[in-house]
C-alpha positions as CSV (number, residue, x, y, z in Angstrom):
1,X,-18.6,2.1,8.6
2,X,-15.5,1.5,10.9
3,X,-12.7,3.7,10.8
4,X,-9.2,3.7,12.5
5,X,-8.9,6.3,15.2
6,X,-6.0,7.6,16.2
7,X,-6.4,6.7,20.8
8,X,-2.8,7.5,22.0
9,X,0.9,8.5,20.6
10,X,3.8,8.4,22.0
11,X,8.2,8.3,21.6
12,X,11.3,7.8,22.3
13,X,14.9,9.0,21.7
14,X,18.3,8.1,22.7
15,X,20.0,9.4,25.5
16,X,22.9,10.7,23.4
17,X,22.6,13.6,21.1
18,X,25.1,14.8,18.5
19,X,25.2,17.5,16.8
20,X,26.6,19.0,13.4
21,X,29.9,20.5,15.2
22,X,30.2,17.2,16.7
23,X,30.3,15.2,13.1
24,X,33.3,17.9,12.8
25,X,35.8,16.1,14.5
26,X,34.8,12.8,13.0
27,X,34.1,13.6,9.1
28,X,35.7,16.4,6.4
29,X,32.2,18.0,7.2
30,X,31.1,21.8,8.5
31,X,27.3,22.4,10.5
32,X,27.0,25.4,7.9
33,X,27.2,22.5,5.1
34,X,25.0,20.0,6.8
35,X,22.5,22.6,7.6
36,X,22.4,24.5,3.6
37,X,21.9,21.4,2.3
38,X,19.6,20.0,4.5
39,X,18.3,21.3,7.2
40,X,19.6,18.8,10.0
41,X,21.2,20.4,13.1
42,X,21.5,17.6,15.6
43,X,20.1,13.4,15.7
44,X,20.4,11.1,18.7
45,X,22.6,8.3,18.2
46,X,21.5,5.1,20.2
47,X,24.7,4.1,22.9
48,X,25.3,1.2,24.1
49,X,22.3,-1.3,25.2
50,X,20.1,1.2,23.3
51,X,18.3,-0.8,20.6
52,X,15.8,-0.6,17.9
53,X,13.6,-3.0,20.6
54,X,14.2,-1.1,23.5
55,X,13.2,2.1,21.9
56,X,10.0,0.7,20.5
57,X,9.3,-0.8,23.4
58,X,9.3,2.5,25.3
59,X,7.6,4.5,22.6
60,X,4.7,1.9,22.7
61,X,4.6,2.3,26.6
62,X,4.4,6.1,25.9
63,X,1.5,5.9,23.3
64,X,-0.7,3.3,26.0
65,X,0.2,5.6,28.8
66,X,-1.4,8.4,26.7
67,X,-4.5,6.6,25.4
68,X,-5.2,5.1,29.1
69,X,-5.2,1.2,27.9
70,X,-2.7,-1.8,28.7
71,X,-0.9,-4.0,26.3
72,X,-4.0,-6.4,27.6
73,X,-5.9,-4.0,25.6
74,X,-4.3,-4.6,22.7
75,X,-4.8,-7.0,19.4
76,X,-1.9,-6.5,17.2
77,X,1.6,-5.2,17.2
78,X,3.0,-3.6,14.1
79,X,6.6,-2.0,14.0
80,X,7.7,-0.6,11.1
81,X,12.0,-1.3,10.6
82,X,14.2,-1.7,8.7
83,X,17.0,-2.2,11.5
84,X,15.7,-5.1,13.7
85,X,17.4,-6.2,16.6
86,X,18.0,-9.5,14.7
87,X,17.7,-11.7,11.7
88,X,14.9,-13.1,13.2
89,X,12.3,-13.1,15.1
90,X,10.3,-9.8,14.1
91,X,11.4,-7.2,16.3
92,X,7.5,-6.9,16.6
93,X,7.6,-10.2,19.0
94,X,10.6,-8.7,20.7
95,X,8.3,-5.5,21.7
96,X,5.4,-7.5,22.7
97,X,6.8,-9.7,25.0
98,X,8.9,-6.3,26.7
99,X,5.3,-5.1,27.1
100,X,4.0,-8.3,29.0
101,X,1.8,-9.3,26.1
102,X,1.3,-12.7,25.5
103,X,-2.3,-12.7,23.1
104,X,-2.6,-11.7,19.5
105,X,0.0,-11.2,16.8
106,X,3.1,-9.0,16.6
107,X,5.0,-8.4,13.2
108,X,7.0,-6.3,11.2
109,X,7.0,-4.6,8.0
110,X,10.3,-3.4,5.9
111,X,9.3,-0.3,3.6
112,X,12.5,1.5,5.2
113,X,11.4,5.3,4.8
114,X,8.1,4.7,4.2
115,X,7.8,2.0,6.5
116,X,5.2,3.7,9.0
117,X,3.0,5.1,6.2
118,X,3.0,1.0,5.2
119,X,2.4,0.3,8.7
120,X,-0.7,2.4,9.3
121,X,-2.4,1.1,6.1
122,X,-2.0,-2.2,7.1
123,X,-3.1,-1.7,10.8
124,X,-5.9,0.2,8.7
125,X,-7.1,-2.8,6.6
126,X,-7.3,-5.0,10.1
127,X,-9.4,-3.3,11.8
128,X,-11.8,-2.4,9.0
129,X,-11.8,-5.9,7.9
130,X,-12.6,-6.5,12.0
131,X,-9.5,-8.5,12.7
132,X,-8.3,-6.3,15.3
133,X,-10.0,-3.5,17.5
134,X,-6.8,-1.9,18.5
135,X,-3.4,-1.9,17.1
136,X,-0.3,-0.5,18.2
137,X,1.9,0.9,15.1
138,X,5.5,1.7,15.6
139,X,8.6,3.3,13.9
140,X,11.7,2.1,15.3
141,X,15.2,2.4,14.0
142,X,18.8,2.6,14.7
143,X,20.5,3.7,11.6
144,X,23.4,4.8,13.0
145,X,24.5,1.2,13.5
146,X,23.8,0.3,9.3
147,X,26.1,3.7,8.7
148,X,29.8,4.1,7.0
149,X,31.0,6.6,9.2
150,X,33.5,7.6,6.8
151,X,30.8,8.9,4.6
152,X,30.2,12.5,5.0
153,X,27.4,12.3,2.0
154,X,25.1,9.9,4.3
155,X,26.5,9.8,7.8
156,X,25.5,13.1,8.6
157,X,21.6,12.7,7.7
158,X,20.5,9.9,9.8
159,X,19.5,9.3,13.4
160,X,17.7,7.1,15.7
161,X,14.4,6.7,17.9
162,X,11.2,5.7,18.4
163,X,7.2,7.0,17.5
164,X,4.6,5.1,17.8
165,X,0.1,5.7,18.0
166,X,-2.2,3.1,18.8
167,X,-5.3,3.0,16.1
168,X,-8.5,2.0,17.7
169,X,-12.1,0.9,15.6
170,X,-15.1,2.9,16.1
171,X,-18.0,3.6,14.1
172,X,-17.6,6.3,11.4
173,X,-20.7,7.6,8.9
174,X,-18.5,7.3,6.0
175,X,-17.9,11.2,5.4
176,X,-14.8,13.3,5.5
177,X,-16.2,14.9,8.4
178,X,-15.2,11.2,10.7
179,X,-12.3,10.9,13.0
180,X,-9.8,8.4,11.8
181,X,-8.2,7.0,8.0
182,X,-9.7,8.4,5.7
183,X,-7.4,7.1,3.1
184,X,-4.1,5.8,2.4
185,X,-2.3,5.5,-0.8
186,X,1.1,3.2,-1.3
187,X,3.6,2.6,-4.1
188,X,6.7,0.9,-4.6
189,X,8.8,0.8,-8.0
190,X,12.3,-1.7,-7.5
191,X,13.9,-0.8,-10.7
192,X,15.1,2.1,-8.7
193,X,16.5,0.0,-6.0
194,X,20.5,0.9,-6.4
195,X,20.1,4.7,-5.9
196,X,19.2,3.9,-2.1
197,X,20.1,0.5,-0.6
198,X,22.5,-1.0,2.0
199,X,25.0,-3.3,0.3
200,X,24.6,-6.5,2.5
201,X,22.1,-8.8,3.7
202,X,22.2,-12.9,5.0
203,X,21.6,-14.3,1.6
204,X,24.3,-12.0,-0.4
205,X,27.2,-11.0,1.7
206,X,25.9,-12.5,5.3
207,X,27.1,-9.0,7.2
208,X,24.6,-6.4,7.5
209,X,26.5,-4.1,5.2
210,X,26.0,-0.3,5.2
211,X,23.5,2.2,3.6
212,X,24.5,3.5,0.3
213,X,22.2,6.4,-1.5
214,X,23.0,8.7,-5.0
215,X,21.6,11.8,-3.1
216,X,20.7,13.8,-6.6
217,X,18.8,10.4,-8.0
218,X,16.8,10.6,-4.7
219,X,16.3,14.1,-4.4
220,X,15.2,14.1,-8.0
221,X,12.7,11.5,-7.6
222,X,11.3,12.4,-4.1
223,X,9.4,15.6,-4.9
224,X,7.7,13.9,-7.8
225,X,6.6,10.8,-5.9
226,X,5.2,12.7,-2.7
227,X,3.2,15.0,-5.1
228,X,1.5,11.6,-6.2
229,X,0.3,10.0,-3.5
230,X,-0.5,13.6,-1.9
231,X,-2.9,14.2,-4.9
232,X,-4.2,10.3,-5.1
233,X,-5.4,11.5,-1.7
234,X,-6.9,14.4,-2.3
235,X,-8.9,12.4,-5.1
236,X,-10.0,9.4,-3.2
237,X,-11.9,12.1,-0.5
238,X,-12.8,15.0,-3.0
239,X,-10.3,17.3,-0.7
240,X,-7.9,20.0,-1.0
241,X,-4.5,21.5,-0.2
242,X,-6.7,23.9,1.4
243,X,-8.6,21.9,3.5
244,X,-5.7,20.5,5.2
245,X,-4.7,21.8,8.8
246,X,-1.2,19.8,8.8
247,X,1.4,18.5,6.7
248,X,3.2,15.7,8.7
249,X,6.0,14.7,6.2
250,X,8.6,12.2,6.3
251,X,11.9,14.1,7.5
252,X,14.5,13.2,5.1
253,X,15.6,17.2,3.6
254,X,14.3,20.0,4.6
255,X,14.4,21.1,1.0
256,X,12.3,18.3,0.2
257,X,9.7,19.3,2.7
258,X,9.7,22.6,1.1
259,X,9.8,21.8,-2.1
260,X,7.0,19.3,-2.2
261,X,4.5,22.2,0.3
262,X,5.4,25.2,-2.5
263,X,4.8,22.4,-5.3
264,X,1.1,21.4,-4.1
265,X,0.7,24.7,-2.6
266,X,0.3,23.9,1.0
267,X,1.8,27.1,3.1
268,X,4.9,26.1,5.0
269,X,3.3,27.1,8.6
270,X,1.1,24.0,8.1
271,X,3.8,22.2,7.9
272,X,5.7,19.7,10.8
273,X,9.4,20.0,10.9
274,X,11.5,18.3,12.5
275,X,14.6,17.2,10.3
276,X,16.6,19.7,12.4
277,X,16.1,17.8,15.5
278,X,16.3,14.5,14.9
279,X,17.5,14.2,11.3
280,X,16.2,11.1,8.7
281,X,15.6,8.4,11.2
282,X,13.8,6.3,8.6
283,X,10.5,4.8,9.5
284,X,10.1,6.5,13.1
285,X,9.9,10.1,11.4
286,X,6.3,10.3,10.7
287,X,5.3,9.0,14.1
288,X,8.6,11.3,16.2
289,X,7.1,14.1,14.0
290,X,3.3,13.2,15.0
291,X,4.2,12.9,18.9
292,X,6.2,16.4,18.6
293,X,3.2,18.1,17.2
294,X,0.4,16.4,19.1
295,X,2.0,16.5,22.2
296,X,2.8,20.8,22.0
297,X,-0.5,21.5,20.8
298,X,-0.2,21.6,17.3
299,X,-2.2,18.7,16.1
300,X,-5.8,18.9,17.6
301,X,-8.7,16.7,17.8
302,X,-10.5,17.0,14.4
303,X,-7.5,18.4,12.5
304,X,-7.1,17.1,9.1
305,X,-3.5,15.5,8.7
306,X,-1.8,14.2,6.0
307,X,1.5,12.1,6.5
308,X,3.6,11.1,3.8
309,X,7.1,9.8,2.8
310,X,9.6,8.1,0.6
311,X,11.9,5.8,1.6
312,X,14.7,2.7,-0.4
313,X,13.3,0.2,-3.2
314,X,11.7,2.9,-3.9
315,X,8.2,2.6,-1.7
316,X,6.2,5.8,-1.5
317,X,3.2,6.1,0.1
318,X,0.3,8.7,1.9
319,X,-2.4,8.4,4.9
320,X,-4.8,10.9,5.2
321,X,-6.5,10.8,8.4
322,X,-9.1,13.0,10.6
323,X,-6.7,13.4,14.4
C-alpha cells in the first residue's frame, strides 16, 4: 500500500521575541502568573512586513532544503491558517508563487488549532488516493495581529511563526512496522463555537475582529477531546501508550499537555514541549514543535509519533505516523 512519508521539515519564527516581563509594561499581568497558569515564557511577535505568507514561505524553503527537492518537485501546497494574508486568494497560492511554483494546486484549510492535524490528513488522502506524490503541508499564523491587546486573559498565550514537513508516497506493506501515516483521526462539534471564536468576519461585521475564548469552557473540554482521538488511534492500529516514542501535542497549556499524558498514561519525558517558547501559535504548533524535536535529535527515523490538538469551532483531531 502507499503511505505518506514524512521527506523534510522545516520553520520559521519572527525576528522579535517578547517575553512575559515584557507583556508587563503593556497588560495588568505578572510572568509568575503567565507562567502558573500556563507554562508560556516568551512568543515571537511578527514586526512589520512579517506575514503569515512570508513566514510560510520560508518554513516551506526550510523543509525542501532539508528533504533535498525543489518546489519543481512538488504537487500540492497545503497551509493550514486561520490568519491569511488576505480575504482572498488562499494564502496557499501566495506561498507557491514566493517559491517559484507555477504547476499543481495550492490551498488552504481553516481548522484554527487543529488546522495542521487537518492539513496532514488531507495531504494524506492525496497521495494515497495517487493524486499527489509529494505535498508540502504548512502551519502558518500571525495571531498577534487578530489579538485585543487589552486582554490579559488571551493576549498573553498567543504567538506567531511558521512549521512546515513535506509528505512524500512510497510503498508501505500495510503494517505498523511502515514509515509514514499510519492513521489520522478528526472531529469537529460547532455547537461549541462561542467559547473560542473571533468576533468578526466579511459577511458579519466586515473587520477582522479579535479572538475571544472562555478559558475554563476550553480547558474543560480539551483534555476530554484529545483523550479521544488519542485512543481512536490507538484502536484503528491495535497500539499502545506504550508503544509510543513521542507525544507531539498541540501547544496551547502546558497543563493541558500534562494533563492529557498522566490521563492516557504516556510519561511526560515522551513528551514535546514547547508552549514555553513559542506559546499557542495556532495551527504552526504541531509542525514548530515537530522541527524543534527532529531537528535536536529527538525524533528519529522509525520513532512512533503521535501529534494531536484542539483548536475554535471546536475541531479536534490525531495523526499517528511512523518518522
Amino acid at each position: 500500500m502507499i503511505r505518506s512519508v514524512v521527506r523534510g521539515f522545516g520553520a520559521a519564527l519572527p525576528k522579535q521575541v517578547v517575553t512575559n516581563l515584557d507583556l508587563e509594561s503593556k497588560v495588568d499581568t505578572s510572568d509568575e502568573w503567565i507562567v502558573q497558569r500556563t507554562g508560556i515564557r516568551q512568543r515571537y511577535i511578527a514586526g512589520e512586513g512579517e506575514t503569515t505568507a512570508s513566514l510560510g514561505e520560508a518554513a516551506g524553503r526550510a523543509a525542501l532544503e532539508n528533504a533535498g527537492l525543489t518546489s519543481a518537485d512538488l504537487d500540492l501546497i497545503i497551509v493550514a491558517t486561520s490568519t491569511p494574508d488576505n480575504t482572498f486568494p488562499a494564502t496557499a497560492v501566495n506561498i507557491q508563487n514566493r517559491l517559484g511554483m507555477h504547476h499543481g494546486a495550492a490551498f488552504d484549510v481553516q481548522a484554527v488549532c487543529s488546522g495542521f492535524i487537518f492539513g496532514v490528513t488531507t495531504a494524506d488522502a492525496y497521495i494515497r488516493g495517487g493524486l499527489a506524490k509529494r505535498v508540502l503541508v504548512i502551519g502558518a499564523e500571525t495571531f498577534s495581529r487578530i489579538l485585543d491587546w487589552t486582554d490579559r486573559t488571551t493576549c498573553v498565550l498567543f504567538g506567531d511563526g511558521a512549521g512546515a514537513i513535506i509528505l512524500e508516497a512510497q510503498e508501505g506493506t500495510g503494517a505498523n512496522s511502515d514509515r509514514g501515516v499510519l492513521t489520522t483521526q478528526l472531529r469537529s462539534d460547532g455547537a461549541h463555537k462561542e467559547k473560542l471564536y473571533v468576533d468578526g468576519g466579511p459577511s458579519t461585521t466586515g473587520t477582522v475582529g479579535h479572538l475571544r475564548m472562555e478559558g475554563r469552557e476550553v480547558f474543560k473540554h480539551a483534555v476530554g477531546m484529545i483523550t479521544d482521538v488519542i485512543e481512536a488511534a490507538f484502536t484503528a492500529t491495535g497500539t499502545t501508550a506504550d508503544d509510543l516514542d513521542w507525544l507531539v501535542p498541540h501547544q496551547a497549556n502546558r497543563r493541558i499537555i500534562d494533563g492529557s499524558a498522566k490521563k492516557l498514561g504516556i510519561p511526560l519525558e515522551k513528551v514535546v514541549v514547547t508552549v514555553d517558547l513559542h506559546g499557542n501559535t495556532s495551527a504552526a504548533s504541531i509542525p514548530l514543535a515537530l522541527n524543534t524535536a527532529a531537528a535536536d535529535g529527538r525524533i528519529k527515523r522509525g520513532d512512533l509519533v503521535l501529534l494531536e490538538a484542539m483548536g475554535g469551532g471546536f475541531t479536534w483531531g490525531s495523526v499517528l505516523l511512523r518518522w
